[in-house]
N, CA, C and O atoms as CSV, one atom per row, in Angstrom:
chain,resi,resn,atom,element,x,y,z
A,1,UNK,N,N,0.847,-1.175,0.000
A,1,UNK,CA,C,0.000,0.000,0.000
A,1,UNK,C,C,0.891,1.236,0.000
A,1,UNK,O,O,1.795,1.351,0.829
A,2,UNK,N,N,0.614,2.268,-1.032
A,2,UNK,CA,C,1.424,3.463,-0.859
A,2,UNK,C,C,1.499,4.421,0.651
A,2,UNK,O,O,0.418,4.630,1.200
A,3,UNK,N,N,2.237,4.750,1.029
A,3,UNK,CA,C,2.502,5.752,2.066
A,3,UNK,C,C,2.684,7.165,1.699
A,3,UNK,O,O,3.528,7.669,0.957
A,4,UNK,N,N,1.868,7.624,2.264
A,4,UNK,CA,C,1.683,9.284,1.702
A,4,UNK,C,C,2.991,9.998,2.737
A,4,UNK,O,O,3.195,9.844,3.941
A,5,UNK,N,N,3.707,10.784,1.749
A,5,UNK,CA,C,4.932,11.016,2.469
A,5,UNK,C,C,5.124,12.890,2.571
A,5,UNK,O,O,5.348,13.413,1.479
A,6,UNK,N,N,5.054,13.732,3.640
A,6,UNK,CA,C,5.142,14.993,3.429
A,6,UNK,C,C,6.360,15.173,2.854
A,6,UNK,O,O,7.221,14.298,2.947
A,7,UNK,N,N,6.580,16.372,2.168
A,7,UNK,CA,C,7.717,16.953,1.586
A,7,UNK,C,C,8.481,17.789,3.302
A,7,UNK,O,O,7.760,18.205,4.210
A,8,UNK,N,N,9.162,17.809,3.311
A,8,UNK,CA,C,10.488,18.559,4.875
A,8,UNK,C,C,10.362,19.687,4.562
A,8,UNK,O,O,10.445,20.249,5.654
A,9,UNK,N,N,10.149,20.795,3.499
A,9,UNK,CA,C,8.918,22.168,3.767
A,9,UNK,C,C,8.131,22.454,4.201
A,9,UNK,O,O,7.904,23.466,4.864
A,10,UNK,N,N,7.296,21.315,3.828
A,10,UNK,CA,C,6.060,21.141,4.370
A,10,UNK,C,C,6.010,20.646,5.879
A,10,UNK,O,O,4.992,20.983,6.484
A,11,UNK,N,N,6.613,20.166,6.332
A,11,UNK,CA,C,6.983,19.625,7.431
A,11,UNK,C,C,6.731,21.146,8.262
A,11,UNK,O,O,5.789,21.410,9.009
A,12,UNK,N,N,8.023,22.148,7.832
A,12,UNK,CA,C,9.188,23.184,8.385
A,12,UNK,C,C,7.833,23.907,8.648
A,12,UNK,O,O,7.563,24.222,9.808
A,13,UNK,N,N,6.905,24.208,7.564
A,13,UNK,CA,C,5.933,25.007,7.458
A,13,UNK,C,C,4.407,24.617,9.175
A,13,UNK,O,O,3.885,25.406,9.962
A,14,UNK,N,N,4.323,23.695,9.075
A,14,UNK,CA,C,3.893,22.975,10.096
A,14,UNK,C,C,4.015,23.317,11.397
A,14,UNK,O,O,3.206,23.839,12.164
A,15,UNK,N,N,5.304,22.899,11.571
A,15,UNK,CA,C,5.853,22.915,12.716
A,15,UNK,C,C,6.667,24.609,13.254
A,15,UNK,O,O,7.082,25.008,14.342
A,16,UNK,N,N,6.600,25.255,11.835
A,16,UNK,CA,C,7.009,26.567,12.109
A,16,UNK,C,C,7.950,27.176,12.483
A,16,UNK,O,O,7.874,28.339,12.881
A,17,UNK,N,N,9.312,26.313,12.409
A,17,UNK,CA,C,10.440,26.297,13.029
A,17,UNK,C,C,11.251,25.811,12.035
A,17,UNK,O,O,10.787,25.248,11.044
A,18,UNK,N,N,12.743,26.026,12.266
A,18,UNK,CA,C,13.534,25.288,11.235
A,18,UNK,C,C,13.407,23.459,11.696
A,18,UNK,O,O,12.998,23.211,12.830
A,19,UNK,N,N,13.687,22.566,10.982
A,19,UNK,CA,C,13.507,21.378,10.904
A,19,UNK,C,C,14.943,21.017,10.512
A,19,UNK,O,O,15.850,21.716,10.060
A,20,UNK,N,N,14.852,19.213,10.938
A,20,UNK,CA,C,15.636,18.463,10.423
A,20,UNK,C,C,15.559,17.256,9.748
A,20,UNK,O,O,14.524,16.590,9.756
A,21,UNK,N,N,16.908,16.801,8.967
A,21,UNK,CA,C,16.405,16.010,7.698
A,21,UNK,C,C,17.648,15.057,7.841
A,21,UNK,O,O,18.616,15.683,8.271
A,22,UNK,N,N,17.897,13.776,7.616
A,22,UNK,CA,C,18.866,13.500,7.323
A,22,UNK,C,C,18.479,12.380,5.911
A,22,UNK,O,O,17.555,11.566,5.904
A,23,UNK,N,N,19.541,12.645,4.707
A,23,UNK,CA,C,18.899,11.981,3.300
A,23,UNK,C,C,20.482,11.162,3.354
A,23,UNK,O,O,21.448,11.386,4.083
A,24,UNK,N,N,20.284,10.136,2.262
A,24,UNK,CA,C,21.446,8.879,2.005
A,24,UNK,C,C,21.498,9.343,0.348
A,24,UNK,O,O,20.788,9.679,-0.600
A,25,UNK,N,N,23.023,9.069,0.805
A,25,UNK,CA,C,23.696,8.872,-0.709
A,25,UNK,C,C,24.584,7.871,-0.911
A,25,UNK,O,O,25.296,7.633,0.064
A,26,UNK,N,N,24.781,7.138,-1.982
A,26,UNK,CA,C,25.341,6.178,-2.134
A,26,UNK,C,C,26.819,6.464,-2.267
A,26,UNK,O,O,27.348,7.456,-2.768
A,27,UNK,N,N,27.463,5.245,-1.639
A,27,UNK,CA,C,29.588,5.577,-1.478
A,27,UNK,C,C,29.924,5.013,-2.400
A,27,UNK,O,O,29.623,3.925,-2.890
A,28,UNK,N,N,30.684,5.904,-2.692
A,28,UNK,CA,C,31.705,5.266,-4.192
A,28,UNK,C,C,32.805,4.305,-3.780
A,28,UNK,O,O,33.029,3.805,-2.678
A,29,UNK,N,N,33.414,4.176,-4.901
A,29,UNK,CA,C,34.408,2.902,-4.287
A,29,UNK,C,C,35.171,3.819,-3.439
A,29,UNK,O,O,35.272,3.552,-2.241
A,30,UNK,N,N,35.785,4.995,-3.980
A,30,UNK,CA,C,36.690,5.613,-2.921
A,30,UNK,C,C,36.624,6.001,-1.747
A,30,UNK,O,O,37.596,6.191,-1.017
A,31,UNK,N,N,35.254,6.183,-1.405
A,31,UNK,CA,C,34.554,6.110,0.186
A,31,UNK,C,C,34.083,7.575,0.087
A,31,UNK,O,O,33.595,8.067,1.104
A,32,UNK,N,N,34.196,8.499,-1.286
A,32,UNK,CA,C,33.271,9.596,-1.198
A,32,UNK,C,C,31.817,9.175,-1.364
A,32,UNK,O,O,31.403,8.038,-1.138
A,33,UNK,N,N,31.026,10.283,-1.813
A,33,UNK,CA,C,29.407,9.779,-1.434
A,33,UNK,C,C,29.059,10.515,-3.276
A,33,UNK,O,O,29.454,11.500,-3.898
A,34,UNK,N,N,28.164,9.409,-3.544
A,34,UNK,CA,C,28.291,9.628,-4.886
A,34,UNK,C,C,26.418,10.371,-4.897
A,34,UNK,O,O,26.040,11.330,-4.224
A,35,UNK,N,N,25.800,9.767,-5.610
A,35,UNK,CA,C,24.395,10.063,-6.124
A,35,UNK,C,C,23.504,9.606,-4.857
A,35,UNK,O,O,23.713,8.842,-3.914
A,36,UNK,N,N,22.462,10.381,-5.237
A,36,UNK,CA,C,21.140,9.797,-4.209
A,36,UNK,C,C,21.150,8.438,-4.343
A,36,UNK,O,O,21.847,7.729,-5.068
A,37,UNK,N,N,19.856,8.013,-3.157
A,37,UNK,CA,C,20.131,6.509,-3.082
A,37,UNK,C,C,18.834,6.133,-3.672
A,37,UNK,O,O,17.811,6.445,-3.061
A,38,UNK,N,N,18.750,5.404,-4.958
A,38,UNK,CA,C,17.669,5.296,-5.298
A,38,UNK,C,C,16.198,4.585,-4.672
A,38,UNK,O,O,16.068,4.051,-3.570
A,39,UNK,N,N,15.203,4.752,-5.687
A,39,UNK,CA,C,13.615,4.537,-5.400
A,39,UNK,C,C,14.009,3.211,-4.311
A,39,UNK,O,O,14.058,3.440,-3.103
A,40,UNK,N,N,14.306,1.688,-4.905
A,40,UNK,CA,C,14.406,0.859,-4.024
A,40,UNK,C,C,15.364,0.648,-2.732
A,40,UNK,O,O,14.982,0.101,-1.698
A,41,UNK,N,N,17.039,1.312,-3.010
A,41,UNK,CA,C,18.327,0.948,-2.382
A,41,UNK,C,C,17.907,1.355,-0.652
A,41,UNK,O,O,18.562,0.870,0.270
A,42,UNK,N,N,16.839,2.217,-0.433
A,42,UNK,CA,C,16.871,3.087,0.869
A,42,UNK,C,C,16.443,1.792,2.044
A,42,UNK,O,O,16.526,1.808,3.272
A,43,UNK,N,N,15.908,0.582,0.996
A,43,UNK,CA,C,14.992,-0.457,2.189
A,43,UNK,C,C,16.380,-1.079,2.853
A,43,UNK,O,O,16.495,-1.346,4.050
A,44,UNK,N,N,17.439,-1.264,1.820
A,44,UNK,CA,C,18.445,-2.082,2.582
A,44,UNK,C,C,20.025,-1.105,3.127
A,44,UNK,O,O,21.099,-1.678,3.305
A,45,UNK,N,N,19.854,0.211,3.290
A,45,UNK,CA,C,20.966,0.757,4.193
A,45,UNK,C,C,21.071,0.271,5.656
A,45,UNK,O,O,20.148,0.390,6.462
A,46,UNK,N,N,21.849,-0.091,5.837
A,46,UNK,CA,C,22.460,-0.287,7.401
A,46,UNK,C,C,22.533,0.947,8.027
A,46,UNK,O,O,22.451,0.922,9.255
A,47,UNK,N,N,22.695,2.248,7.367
A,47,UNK,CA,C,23.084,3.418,7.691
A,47,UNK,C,C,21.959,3.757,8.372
A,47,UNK,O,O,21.843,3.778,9.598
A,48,UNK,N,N,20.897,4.095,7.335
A,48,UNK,CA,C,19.438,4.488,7.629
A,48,UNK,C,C,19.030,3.548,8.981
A,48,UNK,O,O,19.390,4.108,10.017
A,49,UNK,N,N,18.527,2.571,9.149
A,49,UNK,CA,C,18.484,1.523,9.973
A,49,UNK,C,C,19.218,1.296,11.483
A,49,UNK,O,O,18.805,0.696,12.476
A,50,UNK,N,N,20.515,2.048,11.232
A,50,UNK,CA,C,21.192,2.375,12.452
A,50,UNK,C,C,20.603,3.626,13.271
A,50,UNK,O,O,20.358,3.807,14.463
A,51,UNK,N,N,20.453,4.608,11.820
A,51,UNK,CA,C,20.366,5.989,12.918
A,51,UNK,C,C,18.846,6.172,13.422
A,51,UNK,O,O,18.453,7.064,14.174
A,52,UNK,N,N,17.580,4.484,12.491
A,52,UNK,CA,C,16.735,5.108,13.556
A,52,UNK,C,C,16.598,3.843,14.181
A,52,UNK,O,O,15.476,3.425,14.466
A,53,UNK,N,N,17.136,3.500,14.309
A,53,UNK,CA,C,17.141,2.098,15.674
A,53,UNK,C,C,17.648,2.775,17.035
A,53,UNK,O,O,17.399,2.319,18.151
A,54,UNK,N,N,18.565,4.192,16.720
A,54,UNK,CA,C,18.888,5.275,17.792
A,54,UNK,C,C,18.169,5.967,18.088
A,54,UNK,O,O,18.018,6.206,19.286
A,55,UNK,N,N,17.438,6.567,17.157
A,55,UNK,CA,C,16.149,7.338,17.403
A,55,UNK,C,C,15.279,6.706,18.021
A,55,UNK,O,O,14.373,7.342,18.558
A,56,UNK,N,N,15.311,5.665,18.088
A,56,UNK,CA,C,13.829,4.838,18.741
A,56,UNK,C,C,14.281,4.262,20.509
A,56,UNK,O,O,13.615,4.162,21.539
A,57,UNK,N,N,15.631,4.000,20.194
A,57,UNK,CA,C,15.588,3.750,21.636
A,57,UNK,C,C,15.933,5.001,22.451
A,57,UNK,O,O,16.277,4.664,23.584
A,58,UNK,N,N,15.952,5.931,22.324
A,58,UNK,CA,C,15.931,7.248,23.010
A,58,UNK,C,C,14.833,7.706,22.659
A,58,UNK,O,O,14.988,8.903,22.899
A,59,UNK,N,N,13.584,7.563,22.161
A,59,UNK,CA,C,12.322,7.992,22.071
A,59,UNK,C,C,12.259,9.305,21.308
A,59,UNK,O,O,11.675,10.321,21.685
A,60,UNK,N,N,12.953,9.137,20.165
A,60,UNK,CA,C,12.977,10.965,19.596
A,60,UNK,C,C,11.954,10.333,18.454
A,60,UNK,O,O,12.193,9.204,18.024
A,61,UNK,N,N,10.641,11.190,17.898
A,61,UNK,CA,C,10.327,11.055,16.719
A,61,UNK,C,C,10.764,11.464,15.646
A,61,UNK,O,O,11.450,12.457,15.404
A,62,UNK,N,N,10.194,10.367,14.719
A,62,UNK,CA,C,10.864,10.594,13.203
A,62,UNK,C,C,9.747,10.595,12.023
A,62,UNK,O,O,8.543,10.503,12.262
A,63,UNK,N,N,10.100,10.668,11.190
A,63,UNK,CA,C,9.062,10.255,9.805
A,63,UNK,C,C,9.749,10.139,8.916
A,63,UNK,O,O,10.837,10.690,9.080
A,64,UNK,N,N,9.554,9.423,7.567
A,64,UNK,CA,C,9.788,9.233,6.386
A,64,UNK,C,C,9.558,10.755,6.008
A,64,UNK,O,O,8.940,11.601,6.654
A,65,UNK,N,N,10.166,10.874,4.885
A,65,UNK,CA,C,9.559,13.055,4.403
A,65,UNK,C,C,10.401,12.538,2.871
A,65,UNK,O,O,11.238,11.671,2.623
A,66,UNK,N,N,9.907,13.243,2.312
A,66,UNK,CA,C,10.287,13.736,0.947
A,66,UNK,C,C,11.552,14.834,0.928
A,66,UNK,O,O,11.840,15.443,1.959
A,67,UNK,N,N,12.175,15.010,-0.133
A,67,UNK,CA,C,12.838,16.160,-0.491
A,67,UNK,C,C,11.726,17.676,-0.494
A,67,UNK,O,O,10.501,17.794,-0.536
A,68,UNK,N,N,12.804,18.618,-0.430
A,68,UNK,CA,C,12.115,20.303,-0.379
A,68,UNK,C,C,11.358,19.913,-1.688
A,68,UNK,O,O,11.780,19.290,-2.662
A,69,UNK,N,N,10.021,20.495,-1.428
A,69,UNK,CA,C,9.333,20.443,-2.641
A,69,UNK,C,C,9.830,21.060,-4.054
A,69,UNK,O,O,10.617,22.006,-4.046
A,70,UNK,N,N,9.339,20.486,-5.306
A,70,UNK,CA,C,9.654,21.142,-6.426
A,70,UNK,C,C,9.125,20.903,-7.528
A,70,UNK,O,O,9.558,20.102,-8.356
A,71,UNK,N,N,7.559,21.982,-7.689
A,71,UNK,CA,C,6.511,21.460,-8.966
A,71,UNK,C,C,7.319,20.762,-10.111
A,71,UNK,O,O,6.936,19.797,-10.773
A,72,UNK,N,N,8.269,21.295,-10.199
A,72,UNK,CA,C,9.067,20.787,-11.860
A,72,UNK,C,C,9.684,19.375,-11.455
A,72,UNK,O,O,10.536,18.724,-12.060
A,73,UNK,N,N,9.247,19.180,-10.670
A,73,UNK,CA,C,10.197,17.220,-10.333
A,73,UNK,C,C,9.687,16.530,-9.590
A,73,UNK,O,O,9.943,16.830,-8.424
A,74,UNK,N,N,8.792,15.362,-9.767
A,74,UNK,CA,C,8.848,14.486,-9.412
A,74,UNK,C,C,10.170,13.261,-8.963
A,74,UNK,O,O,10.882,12.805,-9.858
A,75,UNK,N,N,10.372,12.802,-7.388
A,75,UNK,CA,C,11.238,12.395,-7.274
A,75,UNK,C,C,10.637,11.059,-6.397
A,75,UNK,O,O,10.116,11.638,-5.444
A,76,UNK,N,N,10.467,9.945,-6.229
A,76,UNK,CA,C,10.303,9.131,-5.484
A,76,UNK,C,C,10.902,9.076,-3.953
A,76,UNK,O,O,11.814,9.836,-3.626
A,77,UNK,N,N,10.310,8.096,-3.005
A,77,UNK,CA,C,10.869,8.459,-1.686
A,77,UNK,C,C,12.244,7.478,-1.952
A,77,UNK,O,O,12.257,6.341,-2.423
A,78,UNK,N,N,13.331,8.261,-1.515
A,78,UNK,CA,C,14.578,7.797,-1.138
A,78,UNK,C,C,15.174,7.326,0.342
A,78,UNK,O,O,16.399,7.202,0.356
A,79,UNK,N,N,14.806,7.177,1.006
A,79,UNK,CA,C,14.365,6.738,2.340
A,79,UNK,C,C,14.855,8.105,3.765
A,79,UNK,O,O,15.158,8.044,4.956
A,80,UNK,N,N,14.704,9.080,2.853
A,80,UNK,CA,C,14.977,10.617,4.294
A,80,UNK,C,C,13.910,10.517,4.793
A,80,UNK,O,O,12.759,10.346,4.391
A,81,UNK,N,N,14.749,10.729,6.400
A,81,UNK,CA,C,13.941,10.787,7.626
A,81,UNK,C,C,14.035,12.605,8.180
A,81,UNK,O,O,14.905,13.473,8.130
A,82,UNK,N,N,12.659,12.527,8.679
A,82,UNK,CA,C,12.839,13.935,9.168
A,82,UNK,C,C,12.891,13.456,10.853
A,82,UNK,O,O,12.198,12.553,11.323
A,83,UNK,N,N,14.156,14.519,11.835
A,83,UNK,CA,C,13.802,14.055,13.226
A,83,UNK,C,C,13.067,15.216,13.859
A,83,UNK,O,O,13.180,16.425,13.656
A,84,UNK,N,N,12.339,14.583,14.624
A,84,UNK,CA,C,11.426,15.593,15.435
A,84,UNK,C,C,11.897,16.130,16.620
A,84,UNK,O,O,11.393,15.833,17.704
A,85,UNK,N,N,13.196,17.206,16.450
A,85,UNK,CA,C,14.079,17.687,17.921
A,85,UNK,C,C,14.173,19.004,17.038
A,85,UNK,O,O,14.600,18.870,15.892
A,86,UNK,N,N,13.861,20.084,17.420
A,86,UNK,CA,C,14.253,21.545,17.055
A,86,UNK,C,C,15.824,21.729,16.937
A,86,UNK,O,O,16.576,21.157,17.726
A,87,UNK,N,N,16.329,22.614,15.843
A,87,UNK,CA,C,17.447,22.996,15.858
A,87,UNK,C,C,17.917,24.262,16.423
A,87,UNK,O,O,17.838,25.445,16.090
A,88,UNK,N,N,18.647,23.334,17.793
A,88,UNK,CA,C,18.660,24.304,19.089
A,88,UNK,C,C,20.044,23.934,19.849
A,88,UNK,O,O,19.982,23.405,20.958
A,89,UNK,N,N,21.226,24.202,19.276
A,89,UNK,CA,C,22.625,23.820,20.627
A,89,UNK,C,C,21.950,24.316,22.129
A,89,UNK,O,O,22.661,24.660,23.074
A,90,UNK,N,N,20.842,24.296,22.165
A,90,UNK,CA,C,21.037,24.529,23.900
A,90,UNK,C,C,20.022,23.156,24.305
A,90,UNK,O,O,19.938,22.620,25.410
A,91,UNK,N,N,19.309,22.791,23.066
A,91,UNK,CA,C,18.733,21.445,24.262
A,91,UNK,C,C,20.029,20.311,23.727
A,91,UNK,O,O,20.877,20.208,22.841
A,92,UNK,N,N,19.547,19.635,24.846
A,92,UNK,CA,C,20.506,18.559,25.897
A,92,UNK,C,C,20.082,17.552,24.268
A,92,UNK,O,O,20.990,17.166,23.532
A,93,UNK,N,N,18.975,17.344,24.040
A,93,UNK,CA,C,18.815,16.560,23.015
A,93,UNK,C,C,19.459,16.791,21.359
A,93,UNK,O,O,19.956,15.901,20.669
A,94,UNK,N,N,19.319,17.956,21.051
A,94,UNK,CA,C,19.719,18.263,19.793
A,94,UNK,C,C,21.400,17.918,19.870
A,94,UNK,O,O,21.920,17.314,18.931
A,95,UNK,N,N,22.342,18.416,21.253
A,95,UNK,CA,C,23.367,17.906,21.422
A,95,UNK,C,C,23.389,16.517,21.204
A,95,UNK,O,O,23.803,16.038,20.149
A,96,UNK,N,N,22.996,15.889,22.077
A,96,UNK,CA,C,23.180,14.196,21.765
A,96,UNK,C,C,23.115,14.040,20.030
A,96,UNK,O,O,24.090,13.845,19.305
A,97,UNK,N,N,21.814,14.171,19.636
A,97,UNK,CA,C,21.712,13.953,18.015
A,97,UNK,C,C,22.897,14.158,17.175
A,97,UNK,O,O,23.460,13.397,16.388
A,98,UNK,N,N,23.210,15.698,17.623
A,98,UNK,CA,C,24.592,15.721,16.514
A,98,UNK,C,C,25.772,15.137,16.915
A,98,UNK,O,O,26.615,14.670,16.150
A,99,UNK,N,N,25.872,15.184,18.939
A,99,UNK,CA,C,27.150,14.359,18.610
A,99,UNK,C,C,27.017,12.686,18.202
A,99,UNK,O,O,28.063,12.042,18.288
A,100,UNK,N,N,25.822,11.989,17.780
A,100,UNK,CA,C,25.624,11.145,17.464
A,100,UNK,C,C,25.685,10.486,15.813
A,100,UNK,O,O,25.755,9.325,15.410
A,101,UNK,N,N,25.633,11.554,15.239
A,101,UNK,CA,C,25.516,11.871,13.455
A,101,UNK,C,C,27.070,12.326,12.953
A,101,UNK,O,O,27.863,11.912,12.107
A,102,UNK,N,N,27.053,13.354,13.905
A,102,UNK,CA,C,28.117,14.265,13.404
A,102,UNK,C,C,29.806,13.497,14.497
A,102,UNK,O,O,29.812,12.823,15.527
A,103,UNK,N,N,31.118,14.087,13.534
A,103,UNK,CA,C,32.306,14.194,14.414
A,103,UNK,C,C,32.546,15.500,15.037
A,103,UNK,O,O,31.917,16.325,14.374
A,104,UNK,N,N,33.189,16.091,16.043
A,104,UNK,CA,C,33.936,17.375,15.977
A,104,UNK,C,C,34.196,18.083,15.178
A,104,UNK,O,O,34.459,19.277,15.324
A,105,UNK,N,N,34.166,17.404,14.081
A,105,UNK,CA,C,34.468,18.679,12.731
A,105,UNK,C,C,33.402,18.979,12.095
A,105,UNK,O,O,33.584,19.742,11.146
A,106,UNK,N,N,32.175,18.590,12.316
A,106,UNK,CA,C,31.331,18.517,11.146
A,106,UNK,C,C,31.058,17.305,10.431
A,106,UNK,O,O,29.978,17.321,9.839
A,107,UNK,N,N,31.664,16.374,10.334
A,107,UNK,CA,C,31.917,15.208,8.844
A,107,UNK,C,C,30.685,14.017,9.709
A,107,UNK,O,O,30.503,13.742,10.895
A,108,UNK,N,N,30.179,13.655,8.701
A,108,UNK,CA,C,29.416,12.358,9.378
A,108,UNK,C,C,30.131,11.502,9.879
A,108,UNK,O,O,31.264,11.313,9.435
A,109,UNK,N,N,29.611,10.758,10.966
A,109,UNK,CA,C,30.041,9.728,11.472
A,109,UNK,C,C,29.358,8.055,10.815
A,109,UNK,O,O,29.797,6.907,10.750
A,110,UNK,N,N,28.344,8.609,10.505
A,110,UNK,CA,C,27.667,6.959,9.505
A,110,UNK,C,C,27.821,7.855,7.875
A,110,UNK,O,O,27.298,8.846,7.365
A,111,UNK,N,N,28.856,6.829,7.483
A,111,UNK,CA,C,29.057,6.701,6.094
A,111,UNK,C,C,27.458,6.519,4.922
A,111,UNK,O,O,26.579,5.657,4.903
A,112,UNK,N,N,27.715,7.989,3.930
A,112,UNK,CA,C,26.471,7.309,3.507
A,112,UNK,C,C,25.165,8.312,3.925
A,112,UNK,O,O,24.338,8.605,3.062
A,113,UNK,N,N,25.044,8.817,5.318
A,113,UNK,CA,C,24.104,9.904,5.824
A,113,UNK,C,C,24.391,10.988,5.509
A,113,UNK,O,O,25.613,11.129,5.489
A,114,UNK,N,N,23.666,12.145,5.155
A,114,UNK,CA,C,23.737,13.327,5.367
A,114,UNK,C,C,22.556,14.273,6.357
A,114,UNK,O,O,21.398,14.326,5.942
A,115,UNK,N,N,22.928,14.993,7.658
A,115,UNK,CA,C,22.216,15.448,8.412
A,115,UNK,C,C,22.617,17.388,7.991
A,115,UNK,O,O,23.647,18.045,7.837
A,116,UNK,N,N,21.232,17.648,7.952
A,116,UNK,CA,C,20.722,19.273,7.340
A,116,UNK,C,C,20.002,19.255,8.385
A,116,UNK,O,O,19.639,18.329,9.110
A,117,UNK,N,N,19.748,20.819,8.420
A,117,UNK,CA,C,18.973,21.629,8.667
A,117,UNK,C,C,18.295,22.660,7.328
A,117,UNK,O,O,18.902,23.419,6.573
A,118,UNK,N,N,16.501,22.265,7.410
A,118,UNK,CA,C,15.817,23.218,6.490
A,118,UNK,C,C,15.812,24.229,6.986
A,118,UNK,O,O,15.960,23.918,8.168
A,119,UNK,N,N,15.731,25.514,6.941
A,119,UNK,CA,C,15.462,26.810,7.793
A,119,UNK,C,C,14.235,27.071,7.112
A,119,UNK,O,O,14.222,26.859,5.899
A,120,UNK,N,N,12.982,27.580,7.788
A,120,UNK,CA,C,11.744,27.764,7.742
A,120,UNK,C,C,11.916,29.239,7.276
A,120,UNK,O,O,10.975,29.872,7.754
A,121,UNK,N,N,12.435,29.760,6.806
A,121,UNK,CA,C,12.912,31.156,5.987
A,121,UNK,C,C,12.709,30.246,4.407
A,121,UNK,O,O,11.749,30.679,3.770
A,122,UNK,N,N,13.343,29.267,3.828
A,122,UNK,CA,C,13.606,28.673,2.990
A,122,UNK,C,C,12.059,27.854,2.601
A,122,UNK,O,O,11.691,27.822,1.427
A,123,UNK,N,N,11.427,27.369,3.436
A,123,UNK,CA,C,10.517,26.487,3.580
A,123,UNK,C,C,9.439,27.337,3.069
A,123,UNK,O,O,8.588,26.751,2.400
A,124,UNK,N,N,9.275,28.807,3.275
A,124,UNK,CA,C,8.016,29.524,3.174
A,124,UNK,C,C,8.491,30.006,1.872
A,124,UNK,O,O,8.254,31.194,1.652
A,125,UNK,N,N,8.964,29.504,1.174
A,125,UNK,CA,C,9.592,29.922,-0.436
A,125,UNK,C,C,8.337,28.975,-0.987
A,125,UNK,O,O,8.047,29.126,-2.173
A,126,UNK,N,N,7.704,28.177,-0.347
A,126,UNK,CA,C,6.289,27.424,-1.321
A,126,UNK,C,C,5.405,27.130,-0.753
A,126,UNK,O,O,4.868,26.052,-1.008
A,127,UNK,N,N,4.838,28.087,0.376
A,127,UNK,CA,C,4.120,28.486,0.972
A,127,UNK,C,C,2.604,28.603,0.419
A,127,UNK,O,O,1.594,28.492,1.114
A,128,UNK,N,N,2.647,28.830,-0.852
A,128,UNK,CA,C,1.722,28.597,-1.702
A,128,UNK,C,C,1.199,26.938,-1.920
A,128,UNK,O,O,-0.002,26.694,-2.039
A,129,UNK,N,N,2.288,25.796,-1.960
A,129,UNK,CA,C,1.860,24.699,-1.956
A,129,UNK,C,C,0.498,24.825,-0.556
A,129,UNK,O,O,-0.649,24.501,-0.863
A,130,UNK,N,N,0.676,25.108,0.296
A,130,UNK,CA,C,-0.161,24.695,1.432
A,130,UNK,C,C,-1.831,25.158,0.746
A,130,UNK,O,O,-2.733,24.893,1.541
A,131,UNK,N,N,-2.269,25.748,-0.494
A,131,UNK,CA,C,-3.438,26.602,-0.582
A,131,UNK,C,C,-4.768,25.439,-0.954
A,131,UNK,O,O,-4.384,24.299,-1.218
A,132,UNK,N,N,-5.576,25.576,-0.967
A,132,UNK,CA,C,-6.508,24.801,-0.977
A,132,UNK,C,C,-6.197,24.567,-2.766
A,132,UNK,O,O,-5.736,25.459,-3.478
A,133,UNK,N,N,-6.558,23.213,-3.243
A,133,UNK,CA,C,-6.531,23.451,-4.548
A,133,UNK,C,C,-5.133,23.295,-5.400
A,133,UNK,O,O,-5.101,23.147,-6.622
A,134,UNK,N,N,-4.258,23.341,-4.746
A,134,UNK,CA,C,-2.542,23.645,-5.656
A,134,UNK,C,C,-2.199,22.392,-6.227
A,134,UNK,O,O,-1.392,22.210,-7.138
A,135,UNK,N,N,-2.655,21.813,-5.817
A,135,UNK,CA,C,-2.333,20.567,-6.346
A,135,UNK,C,C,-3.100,19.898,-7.359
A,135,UNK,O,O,-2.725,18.776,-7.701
A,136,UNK,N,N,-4.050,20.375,-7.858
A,136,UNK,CA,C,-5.274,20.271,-8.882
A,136,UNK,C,C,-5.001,21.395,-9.921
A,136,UNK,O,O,-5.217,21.280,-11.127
A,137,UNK,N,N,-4.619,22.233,-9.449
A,137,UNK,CA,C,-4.092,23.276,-10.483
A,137,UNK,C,C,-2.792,22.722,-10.819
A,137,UNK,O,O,-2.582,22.469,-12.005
A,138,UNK,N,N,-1.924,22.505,-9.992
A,138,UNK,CA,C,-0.439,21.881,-10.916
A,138,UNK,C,C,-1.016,20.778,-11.526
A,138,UNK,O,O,-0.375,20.579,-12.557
A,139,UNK,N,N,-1.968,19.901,-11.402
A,139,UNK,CA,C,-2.114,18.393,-12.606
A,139,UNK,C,C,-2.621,19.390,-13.464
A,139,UNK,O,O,-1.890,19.207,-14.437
A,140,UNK,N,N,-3.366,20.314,-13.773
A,140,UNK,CA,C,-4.178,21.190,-14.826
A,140,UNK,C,C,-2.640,21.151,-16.151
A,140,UNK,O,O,-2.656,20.685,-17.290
A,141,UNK,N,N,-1.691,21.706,-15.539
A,141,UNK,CA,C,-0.482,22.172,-16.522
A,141,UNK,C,C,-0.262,21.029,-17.154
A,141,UNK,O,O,-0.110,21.076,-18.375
A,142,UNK,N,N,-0.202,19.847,-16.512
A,142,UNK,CA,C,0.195,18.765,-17.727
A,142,UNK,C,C,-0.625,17.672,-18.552
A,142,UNK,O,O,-0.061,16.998,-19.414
């Protein structure tokens, strides 16, 4: 059965705050990170699977989410999770998260993840998606 998946704008827009996202890309042989991870590859990451088997036993929520919306592209779900902890260095939690994702420098610690922040400045750039109707008018164009 399909799973209806919000777009992480839509999310940002919601929740009214900046949000977080973490999306997978596939490693090249050299251990850089090459292309998205395609329509099927997201069911079998270890990566994905690790970071919310962490999320779950510390009780943080999550969801499946889409990429930032974008009328001109259709993209299938690639398996990004949005986490449900505000982006905030002063809670005790958002600390744990990144030092859990992230090293001291910035660089991921699970090969393969990438952890963002949307800023809800960015998010209200399609603010218009939310209108009654937008989505009946974008099938109209094609």
């Amino acid at each position: 059965m399909p799973l209806e998946i919000e777009h992480i704008d839509a999310i940002a827009r919601t929740k009214q705050r900046d949000v977080l996202l973490v999306e997978f890309r596939r490693i090249n042989h050299d251990r850089s990170l090459g292309r998205l991870v395609g329509l099927s590859e997201w069911r079998e990451l270890h990566a994905r699977q690790k970071i919310i088997d962490w999320l779950n036993a510390k009780g943080i929520g999550w969801n499946p989410c889409g990429e930032f919306a974008d009328p001109d592209v259709r993209l299938g779900y690639r398996g990004q999770i949005y986490i449900d902890i505000p982006f905030d260095r002063d809670l005790c939690a958002y600390r744990e998260l990144e030092a859990f994702l992230e090293n001291p420098d910035g660089t991921m610690r699970i090969p393969g993840a990438r952890f963002c922040c949307v800023a809800i400045d960015d998010a209200m750039n399609n603010v218009e998606h939310d209108e009654p109707g937008f989505l009946e008018r974008l099938a109209g164009r094609f």
